[in-house]
N, C-alpha and C positions, 0 to 999 in steps of 0.2 A: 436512645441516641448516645446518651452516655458509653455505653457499651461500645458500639460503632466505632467511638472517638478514642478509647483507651486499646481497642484493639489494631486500627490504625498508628496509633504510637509507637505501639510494643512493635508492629512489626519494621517501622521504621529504626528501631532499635537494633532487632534480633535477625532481620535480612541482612544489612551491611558485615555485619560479625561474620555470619557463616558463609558467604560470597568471600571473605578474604580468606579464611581458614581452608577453603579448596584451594588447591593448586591445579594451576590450569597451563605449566608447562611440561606435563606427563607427555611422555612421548608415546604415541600409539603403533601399538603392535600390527604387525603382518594378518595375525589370527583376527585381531580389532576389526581389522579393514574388510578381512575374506567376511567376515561374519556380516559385519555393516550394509557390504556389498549383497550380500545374499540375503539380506531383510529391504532393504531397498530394489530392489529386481522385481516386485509384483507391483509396486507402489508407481513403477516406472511404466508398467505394461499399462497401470486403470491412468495413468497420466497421458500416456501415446494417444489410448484408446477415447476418451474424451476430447483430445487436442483434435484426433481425425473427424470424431464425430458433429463437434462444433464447427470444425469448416466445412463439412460436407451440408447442414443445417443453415452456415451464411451463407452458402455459395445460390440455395434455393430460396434464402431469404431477400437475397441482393438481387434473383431477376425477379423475385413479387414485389420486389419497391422498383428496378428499373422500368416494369411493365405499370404498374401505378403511378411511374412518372410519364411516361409515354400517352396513356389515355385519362389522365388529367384535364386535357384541354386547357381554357384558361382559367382552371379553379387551382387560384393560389393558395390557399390552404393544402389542400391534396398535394402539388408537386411542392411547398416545404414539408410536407409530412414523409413522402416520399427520400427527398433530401439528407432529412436527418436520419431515419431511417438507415441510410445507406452510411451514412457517416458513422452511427451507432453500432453498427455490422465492421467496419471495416476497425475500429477502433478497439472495439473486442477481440477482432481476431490477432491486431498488433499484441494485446498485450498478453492471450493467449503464446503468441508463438515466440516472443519477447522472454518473457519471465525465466525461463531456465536460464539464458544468458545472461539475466539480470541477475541472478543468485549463484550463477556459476562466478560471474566477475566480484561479487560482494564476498563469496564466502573465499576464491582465491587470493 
């Protein structure tokens, strides 16, 4: 425990030092960006490709809860499960399809 508590210290010591000792108003190069660019460009394909494959998975998950809420009847359990269901589907895919613009506007 000791150990834990002296290594927590130290590093609340020796992080703030080296975080100012970088400079972080380096101007980045042409080649920076091509390269950056070119390491980024597969990361963006398995990004696409999950993004389409998640709605294409809510889109069949949204009519087994519309059809779940439809032959319900009057069992109120089933159409709130159905409900939320559909709320949990549709909330996902917001922040699925959200998120790029949400890090595009943070990191601009």
């Amino acid at each position: 425990m000791k150990t834990v508590v002296l290594l927590a210290l130290l590093a609340l010591v020796i992080v703030p030092t080296m975080v100012v000792a970088v400079d972080f108003n380096q101007s980045v190069s042409v080649q920076d960006k091509a390269n950056f660019d070119e390491m980024l460009s597969p990361v963006l394909k398995i990004y696409n490709f999950i993004k389409y494959a998640a709605t294409a998975i809510a889109v069949v998950c949204i009519v087994f809860a519309g059809i779940t809420l439809m032959i319900s009847g009057n069992d109120q359990a089933k159409r709130e499960q159905a409900k939320m269901t559909g709320m949990y589907i549709i909330i996902g895919l917001v922040v699925i399809w959200v998120a790029p613009l949400i890090v595009q506007y943070v990191a601009g």
